[in-house]
C-alpha positions in Angstrom: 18.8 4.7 52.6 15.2 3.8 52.2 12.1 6.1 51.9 11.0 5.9 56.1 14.7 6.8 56.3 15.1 9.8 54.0 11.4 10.5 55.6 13.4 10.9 59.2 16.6 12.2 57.6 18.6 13.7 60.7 15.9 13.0 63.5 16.8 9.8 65.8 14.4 7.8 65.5 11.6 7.2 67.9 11.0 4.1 69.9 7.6 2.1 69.9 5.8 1.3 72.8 2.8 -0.2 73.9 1.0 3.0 74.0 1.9 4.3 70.5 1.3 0.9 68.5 -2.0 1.0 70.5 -2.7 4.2 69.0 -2.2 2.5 65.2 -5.3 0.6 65.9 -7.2 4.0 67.0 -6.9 5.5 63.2 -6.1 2.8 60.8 -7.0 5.3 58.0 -4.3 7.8 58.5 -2.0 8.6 55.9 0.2 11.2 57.7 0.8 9.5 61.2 1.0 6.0 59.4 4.3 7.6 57.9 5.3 9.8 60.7 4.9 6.8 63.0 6.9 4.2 60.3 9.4 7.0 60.1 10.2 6.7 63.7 9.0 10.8 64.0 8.7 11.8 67.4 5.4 13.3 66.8 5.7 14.8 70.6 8.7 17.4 69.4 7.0 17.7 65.9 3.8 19.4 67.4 5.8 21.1 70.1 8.1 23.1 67.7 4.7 23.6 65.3 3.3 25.3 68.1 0.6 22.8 68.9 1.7 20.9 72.4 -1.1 17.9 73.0 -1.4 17.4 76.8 -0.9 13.9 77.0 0.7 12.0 80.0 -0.2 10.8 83.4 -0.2 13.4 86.6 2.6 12.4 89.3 -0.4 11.5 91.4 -1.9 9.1 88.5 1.0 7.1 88.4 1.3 6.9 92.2 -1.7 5.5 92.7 -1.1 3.0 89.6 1.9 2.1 91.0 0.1 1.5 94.6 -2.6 -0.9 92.9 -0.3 -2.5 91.0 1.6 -3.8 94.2 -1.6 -4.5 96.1 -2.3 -6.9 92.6 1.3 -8.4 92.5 1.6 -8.7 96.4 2.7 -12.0 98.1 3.8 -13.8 94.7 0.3 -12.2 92.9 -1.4 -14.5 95.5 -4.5 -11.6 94.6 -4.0 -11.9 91.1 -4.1 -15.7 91.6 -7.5 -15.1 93.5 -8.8 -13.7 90.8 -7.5 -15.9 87.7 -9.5 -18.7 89.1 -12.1 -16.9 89.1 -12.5 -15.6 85.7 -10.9 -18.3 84.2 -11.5 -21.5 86.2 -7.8 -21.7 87.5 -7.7 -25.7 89.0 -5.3 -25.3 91.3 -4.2 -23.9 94.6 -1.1 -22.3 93.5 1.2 -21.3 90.5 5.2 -20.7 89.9 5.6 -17.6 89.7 8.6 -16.2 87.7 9.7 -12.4 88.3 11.6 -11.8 84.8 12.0 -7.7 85.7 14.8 -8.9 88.4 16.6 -10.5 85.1 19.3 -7.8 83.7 17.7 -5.8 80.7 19.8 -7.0 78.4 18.8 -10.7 79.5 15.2 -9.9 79.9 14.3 -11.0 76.2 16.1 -13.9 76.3 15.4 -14.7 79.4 11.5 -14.5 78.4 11.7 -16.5 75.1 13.2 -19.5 77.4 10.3 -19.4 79.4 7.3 -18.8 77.7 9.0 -21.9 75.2 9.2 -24.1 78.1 5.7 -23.5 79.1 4.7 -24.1 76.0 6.1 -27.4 75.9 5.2 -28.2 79.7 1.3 -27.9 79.3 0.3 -28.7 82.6 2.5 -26.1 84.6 0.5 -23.3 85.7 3.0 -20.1 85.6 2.5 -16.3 86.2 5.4 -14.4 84.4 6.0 -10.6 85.8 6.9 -7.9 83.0 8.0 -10.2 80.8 9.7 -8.4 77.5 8.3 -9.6 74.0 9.3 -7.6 71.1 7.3 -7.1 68.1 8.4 -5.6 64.6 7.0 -2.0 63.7 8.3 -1.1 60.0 11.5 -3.2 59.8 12.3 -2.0 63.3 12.0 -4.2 66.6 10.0 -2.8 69.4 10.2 -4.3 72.8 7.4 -4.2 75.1 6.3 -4.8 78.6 2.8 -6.3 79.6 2.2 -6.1 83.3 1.7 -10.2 83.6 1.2 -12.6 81.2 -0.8 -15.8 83.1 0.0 -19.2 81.3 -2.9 -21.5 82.4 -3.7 -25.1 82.8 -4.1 -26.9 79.5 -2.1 -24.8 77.5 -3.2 -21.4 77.3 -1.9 -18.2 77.8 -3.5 -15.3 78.7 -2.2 -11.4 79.1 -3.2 -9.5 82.0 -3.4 -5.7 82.4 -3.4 -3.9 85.3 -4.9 -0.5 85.0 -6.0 1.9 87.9 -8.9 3.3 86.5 -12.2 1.8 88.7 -15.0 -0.3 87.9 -17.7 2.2 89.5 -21.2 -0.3 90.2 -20.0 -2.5 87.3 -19.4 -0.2 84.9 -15.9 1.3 83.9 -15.5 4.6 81.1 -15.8 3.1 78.4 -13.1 5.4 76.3 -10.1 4.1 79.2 -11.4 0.6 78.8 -10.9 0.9 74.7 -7.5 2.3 75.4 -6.6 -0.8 77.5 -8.4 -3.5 75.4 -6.3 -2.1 72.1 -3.1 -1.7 74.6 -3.5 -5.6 75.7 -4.2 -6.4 71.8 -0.9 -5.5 71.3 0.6 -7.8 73.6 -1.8 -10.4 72.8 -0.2 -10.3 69.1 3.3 -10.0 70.3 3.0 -12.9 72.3 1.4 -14.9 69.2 4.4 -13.8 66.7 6.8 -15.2 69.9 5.1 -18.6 70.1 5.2 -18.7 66.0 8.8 -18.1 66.2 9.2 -20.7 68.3 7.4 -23.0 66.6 3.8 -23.4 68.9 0.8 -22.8 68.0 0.2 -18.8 68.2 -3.6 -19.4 68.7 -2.7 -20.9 72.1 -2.6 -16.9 73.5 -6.0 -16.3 74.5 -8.1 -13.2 73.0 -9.7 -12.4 76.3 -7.4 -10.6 78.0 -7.6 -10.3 82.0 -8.4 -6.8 83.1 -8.0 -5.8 86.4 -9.3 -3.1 88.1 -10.0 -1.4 91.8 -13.5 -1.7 92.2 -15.3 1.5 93.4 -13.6 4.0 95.7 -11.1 1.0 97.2 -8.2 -0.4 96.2 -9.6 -4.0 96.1 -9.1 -5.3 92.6 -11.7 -6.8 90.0 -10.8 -8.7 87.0 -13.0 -9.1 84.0 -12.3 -10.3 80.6 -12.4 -8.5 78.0 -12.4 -9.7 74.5 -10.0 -8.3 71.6 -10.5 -9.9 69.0 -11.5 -6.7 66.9 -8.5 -4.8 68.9 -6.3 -7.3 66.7 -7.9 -7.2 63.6 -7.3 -3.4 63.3 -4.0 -3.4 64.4 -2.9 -6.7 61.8 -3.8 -4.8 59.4 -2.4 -1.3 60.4 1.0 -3.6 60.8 0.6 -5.2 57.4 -0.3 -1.7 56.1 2.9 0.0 57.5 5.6 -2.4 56.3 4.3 -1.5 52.6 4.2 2.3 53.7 6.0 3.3 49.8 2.6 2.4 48.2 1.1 6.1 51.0 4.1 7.7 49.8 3.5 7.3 46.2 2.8 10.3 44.7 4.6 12.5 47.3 7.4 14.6 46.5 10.6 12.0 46.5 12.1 14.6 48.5 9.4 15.4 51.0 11.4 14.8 54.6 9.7 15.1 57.9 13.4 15.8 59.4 12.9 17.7 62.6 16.8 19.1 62.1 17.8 18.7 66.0 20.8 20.6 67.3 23.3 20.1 69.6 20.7 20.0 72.2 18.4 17.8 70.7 15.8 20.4 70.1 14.4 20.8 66.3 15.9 23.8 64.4 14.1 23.0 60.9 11.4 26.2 60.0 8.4 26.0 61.5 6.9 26.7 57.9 8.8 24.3 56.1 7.8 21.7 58.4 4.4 22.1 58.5 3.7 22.5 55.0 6.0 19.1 54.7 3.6 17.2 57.4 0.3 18.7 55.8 1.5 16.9 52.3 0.5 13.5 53.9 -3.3 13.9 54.3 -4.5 13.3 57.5 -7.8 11.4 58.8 -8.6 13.8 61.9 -11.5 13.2 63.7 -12.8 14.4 67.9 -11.2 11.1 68.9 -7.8 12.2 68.0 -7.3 14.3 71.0 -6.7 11.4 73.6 -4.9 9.5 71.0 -2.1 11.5 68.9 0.5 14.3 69.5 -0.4 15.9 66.4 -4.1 16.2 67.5 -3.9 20.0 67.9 -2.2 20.7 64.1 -4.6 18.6 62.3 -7.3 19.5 64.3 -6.6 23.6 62.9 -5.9 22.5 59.6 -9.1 20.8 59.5 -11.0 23.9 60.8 -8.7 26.0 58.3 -10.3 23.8 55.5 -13.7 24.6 57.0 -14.4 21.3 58.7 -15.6 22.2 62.4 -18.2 20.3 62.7 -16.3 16.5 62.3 -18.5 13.8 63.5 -16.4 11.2 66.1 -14.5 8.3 63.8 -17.5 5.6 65.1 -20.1 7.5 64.0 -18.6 8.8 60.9 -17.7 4.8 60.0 -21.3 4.0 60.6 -22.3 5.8 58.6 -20.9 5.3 55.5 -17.9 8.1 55.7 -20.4 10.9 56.2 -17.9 13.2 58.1 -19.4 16.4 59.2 -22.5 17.3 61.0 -23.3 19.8 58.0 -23.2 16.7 55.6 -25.6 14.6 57.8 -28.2 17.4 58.2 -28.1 18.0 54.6 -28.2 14.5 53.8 -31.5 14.5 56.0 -32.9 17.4 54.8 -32.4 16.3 51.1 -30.1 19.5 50.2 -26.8 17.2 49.8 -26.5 15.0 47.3 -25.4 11.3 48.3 -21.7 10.2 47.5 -21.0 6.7 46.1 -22.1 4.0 48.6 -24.2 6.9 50.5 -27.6 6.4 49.0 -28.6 3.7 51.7 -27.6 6.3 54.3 -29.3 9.2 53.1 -32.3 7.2 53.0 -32.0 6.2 56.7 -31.5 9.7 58.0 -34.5 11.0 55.4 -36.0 8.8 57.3 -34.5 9.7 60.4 -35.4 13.5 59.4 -39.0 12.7 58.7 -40.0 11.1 61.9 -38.3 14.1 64.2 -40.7 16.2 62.5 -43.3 13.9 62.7 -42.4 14.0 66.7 -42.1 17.6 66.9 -46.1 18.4 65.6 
């Protein structure tokens, strides 16, 4: 048995999707939910039974209505979705083959998929639209398989991913915080659909990093697509991959007993102490910042623990990384005001908000 599976112990392990490897890319600096994610933890039980539920998931009536735009998009053979590919990417011709791979039998569907994205791949002037498709894509020695809503091979070669979201584009303009959930969600199938085409010995670069975003635009159902580019997306989440299949180098220094095992019983609910638990998830040091909220079941616990240790204030992640690991809105006023001292790499930045400091006064008399 390995470390990630003495980590899990008991547990079953938890499946990847799209939405969780997606939420890798959101906090690549995260010791604890690097591990409890490469352990296969379902983080969702863990902060249940610690008495810190996150709200996460989608209303009935959210994925209704996602469900309803996605059909409007896919109607007719995705003759809409066709409308819209030549638009945003200059789409030559009047009409594509279309290839339905969810009517394929699950067990066939991955199969099925390498077959066809490898023929397209050798047939470079057939224009195809492939519906749910199922790529796979290697999380910590373990094979995930995921499902992009479309992925658009065009003329001369190149494939694109498209992802259908229901959130709308209100006068051009969509929130930005559901747009960076769907840019890092399409990353991950961006990269999956590389490693397929490496695998089967194309070129992986041939799988465009502009993904298709589509959209209802304003208060109808009528769909937008815009591209949006993912290239950054990608780079996080390479190296959050790469950083999780060496996951023993985060758990040196740990107790080689430390287990996250959630102990379930007969009914698959966890029976291990709430105690024990939590004082075994707290020895993996966490990177909590505002942002975690939308992004991780364990928002809540670290979220405590971080105002147990005094830390209320947290700036967001972006602002914190911009400047220069300053974490707290105590440490950025007393970096301005001269009463903190700079860390390592920090000088530059307390100059800036001395700076910063001095012209608000300057303002204010």
């Amino acid at each position: 048995m390995n470390r990630l599976d003495a980590l899990r112990g008991t547990t079953p392990q938890q499946p990847h999707d799209a939405r969780a490897i997606a939420a890798l890319a959101a906090n690549p600096g995260c010791t604890r939910r690097a591990l409890l994610d490469g352990a296969g933890i379902d983080k969702d039980a863990a902060a249940r039974h610690l008495g810190f539920p996150a709200p996460f998931g989608q209303s009935p009536f959210a994925i209704t209505r996602g469900n309803a735009f996605e059909s409007v998009v896919k109607a007719d053979g995705c003759a809409e979705l066709l409308r819209m590919l030549r638009e945003v990417l200059g789409l030559p011709v009047a009409e594509v083959a279309y290839h339905d791979v969810e009517n394929v039998g699950a067990h066939l569907r991955h199969t099925h998929t390498r077959t066809l994205i490898d023929r397209a791949a050798r047939e470079e002037d057939a224009g195809t639209l492939y519906d749910h498709p199922l790529l796979s894509l290697e999380i910590a020695g373990h094979t995930a398989y995921l499902e992009p809503d479309v992925v658009a091979f065009q003329l001369g070669g190149r494939f694109h991913i498209v992802e259908i979201k229901s959130f709308a584009v209100i006068d051009g303009q969509a929130d930005p915080a559901s747009v960076a959930a769907a840019a890092r969600q399409a990353a991950v199938y961006v990269l999956a659909l590389r490693r397929l085409l490496a695998e089967l010995g194309h070129d992986p670069l041939r799988v465009a990093h502009d993904v298709v975003l589509v959209c209802p635009e304003n208060f109808a159902n009528r769909p937008i697509a815009t591209l949006v580019d993912v290239r950054r997306q990608l780079a996080v989440l390479e190296r959050q991959l790469a950083r999780m299949t060496t996951l023993d180098r985060l758990l040196d220094g740990l107790p080689d007993d430390l287990s996250f095992d959630l102990l379930p019983g007969e009914d698959g609910l966890p029976t291990r102490p709430v105690a024990e638990l939590a004082d075994a998830i707290r020895r993996a040091s966490a990177r909590y910042a505002p942002d975690c909220l939308s992004t991780c079941d364990l928002c809540f616990f670290c979220r405590d623990e971080a105002r147990q240790e005094g830390a209320s204030d947290l700036l967001g992640r972006q602002v914190r990384d911009e400047l220069g690991g300053v974490a707290s809105v105590d440490e950025a006023l007393g970096l301005a005001e001269g009463t903190y001292s700079p860390g390592p790499g920090q000088e530059e930045i307390a100059r800036l908000l001395r700076n910063a400091e001095r012209l608000r006064r300057e303002c204010l008399t």
